[in-house]
DRENLOTI-656944 format. One record per residue: residue in three letters; x, y, z of N, C-alpha, C in turn. Coordinates in steps of 0.05 Angstrom, whole numbers, plus 5000, padded with zeros to 4 digits. Layout:
REM DRENLOTI-656944
alaXYZXYZXYZ;...
REM end
This chain:
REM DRENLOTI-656944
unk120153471569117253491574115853601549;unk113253501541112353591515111053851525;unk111553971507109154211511106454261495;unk104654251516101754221509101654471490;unk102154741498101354981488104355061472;unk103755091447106855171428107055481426;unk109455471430111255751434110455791403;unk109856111400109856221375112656321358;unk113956071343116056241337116556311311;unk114456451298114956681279115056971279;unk115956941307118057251314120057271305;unk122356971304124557001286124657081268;unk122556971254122057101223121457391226;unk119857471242119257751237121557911250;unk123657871265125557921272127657981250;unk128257761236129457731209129358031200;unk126757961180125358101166125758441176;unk125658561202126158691211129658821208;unk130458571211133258671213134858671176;unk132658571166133658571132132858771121;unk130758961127129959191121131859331140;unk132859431155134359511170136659641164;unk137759411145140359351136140559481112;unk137359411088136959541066137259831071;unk135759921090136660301096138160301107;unk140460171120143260341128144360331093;unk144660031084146460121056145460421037;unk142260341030141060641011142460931034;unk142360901046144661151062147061191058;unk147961021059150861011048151960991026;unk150360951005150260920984149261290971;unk147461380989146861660989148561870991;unk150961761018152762011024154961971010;unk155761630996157761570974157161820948;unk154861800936155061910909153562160921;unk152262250934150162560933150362660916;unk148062510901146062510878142762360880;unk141262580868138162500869137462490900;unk138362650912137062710943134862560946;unk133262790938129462720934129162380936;unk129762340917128862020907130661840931;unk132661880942133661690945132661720979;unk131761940992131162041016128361841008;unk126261930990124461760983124461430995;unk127361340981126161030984127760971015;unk128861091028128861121050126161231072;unk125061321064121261361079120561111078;unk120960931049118960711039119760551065;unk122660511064123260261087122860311115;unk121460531118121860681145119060611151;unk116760631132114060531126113660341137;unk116460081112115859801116117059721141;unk118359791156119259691179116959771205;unk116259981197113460101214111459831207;unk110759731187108259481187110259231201;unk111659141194113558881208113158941233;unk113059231252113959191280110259261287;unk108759331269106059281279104558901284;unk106458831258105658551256106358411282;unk108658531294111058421310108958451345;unk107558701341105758721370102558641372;unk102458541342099858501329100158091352;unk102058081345102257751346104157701379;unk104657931394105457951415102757931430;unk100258031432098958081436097057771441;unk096957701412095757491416096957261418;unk099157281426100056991434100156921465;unk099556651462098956591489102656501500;unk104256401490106556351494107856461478;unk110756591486112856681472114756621473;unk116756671456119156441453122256571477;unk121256821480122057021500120057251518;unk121357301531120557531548118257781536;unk115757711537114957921525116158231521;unk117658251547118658611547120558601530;unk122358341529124058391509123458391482;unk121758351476121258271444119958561432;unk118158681461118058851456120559141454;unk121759101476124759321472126359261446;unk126158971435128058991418126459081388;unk123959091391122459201368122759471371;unk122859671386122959911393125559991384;unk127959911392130159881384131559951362;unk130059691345130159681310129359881303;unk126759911308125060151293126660421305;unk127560471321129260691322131860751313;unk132960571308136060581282135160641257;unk132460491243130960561220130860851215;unk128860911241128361201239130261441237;unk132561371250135661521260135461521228;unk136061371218136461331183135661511165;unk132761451177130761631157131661911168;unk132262011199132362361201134362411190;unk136262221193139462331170139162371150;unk137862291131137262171108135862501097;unk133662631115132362791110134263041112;unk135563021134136863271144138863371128;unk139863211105141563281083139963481071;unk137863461064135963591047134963851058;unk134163701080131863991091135464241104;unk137064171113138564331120140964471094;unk140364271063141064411040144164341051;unk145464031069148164081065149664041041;unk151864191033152564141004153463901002;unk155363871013156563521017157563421042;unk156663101044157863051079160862971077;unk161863031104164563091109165362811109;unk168262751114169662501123167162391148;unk167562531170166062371187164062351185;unk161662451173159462401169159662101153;unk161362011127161261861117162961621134;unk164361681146165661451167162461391190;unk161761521197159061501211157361301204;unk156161411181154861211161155860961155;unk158360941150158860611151159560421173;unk160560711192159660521226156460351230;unk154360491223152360471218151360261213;unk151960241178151560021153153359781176;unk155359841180156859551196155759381225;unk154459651240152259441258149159311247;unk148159471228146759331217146859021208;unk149059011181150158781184150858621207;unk151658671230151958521247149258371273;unk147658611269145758611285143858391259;unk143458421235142358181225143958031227;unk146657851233146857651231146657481258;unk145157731285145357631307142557491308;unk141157681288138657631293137857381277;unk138757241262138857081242139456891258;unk140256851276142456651303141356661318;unk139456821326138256801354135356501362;unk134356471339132656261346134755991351;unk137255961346138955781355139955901380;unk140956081384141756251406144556211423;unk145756101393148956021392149756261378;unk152856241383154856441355154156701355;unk153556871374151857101375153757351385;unk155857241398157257461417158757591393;unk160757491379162557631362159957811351;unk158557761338156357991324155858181351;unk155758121365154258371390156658561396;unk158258371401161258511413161858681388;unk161558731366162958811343160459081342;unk158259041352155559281351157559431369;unk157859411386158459551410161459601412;unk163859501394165459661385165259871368;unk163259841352163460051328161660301341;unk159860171359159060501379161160611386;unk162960411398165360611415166860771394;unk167060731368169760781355167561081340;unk164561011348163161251326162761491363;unk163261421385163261631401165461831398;unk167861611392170461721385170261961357;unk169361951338169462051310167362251319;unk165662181333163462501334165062741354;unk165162631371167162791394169662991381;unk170662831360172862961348172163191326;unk170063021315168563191292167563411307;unk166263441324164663631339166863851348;unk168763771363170563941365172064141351;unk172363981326173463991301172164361292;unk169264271295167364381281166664771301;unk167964741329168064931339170965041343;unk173264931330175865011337176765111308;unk174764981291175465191262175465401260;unk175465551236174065681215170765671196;unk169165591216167165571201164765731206;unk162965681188160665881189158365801210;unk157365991224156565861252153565721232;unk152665831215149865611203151565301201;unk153465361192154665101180154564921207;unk155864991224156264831250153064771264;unk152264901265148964881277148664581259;unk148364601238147564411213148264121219;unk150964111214152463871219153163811243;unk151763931262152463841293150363641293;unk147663831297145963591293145663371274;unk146663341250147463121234147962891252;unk151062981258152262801282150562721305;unk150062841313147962761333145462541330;unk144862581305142362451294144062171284;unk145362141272147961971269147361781296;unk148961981309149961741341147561641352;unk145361811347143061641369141661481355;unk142561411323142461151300143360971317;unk145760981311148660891329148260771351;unk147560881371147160831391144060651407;unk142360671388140060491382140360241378;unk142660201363143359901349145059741372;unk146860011387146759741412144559691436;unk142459851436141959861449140059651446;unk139459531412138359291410140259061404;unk142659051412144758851420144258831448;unk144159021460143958971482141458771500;unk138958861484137058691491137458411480;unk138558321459139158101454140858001474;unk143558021479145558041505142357891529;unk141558111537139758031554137257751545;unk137157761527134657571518136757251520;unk139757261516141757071521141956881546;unk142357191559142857161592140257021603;unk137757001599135856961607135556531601;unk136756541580136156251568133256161562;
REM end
């Protein structure tokens, strides 16, 4: 059947776009807790993308708004914008909390964290890159939502870790919440696998 009224679909794109900035601040993170060096600056260009992902997901409700058809579920397009922008942000508080909490250097798991991170990113853009076809999508989802499981596993241990030592109770205060700020990164990114999952199920 032709359709009189055309579905707006430069959400993909802004979806994209979303998830390629996304991706840019998990690596500048990981790339941060690899060398810790130039804090300042590099916390810096981590704000910038935190910025630019803040205008993409305005653009993203700017054109939700006025479209008369959508290529999905309005709620979803909106949850999965919410989503993004909250792994971003997870980014940016880690990112800060090196600084403002003066840690000297992050531990094994902090840096295993971070590339759990960097790895759903990658995956979550290549779902999102797939989704206006809305084939080939599960291995990328399924692989978000292993690497949550394997980063519940590493904080749990770390955390434990962190009260069965020898350490200084500032220290533990510090890097608890690290972790924490970490997982609910973490945990954001499936939670916008998940709406994809759902945006699937729907056809």
């Amino acid at each position: 059947m032709v359709r009189l009224i055309p579905r707006d679909e430069k959400f993909f794109d802004l979806f994209i776009k979303d998830g390629e900035n996304l991706l840019e601040a998990a690596r500048k993170l990981e790339a941060m807790v690899a060398s810790y060096d130039r804090l300042d600056e590099r916390v810096g260009e981590i704000q910038a993308l935190e910025k630019r992902g803040d205008q993409i997901d305005e653009e993203i409700a700017i054109r939700l708004e006025r479209s008369f058809i959508t290529p999905f579920d309005r709620d979803d397009i909106h949850q999965l914008t919410v989503h993004l922008d909250d792994v971003v942000d997870g980014i940016q508080a880690a990112a800060e909390t090196f600084v403002i909490y003066r840690i000297e250097r992050p531990d094994d798991e902090v840096r295993q964290m971070v590339g759990i991170l960097a790895g759903q990113a990658v995956q979550l853009l290549e779902a999102l890159s797939k989704l206006e076809r809305g084939r080939d999508l599960a291995t990328h989802l399924a692989t978000v939502h292993d690497l949550e499981h394997q980063a519940d596993g590493l904080s749990r241990a770390a955390i434990g870790r962190l009260f069965h030592g020898n350490h200084d109770p500032l220290d533990v205060i510090k890097l608890r919440d690290l972790y924490r700020t970490l997982e609910e990164a973490i945990d954001a990114a499936e939670d916008a696998a998940e709406v994809i999952e759902r945006i699937l199920a729907k056809g």
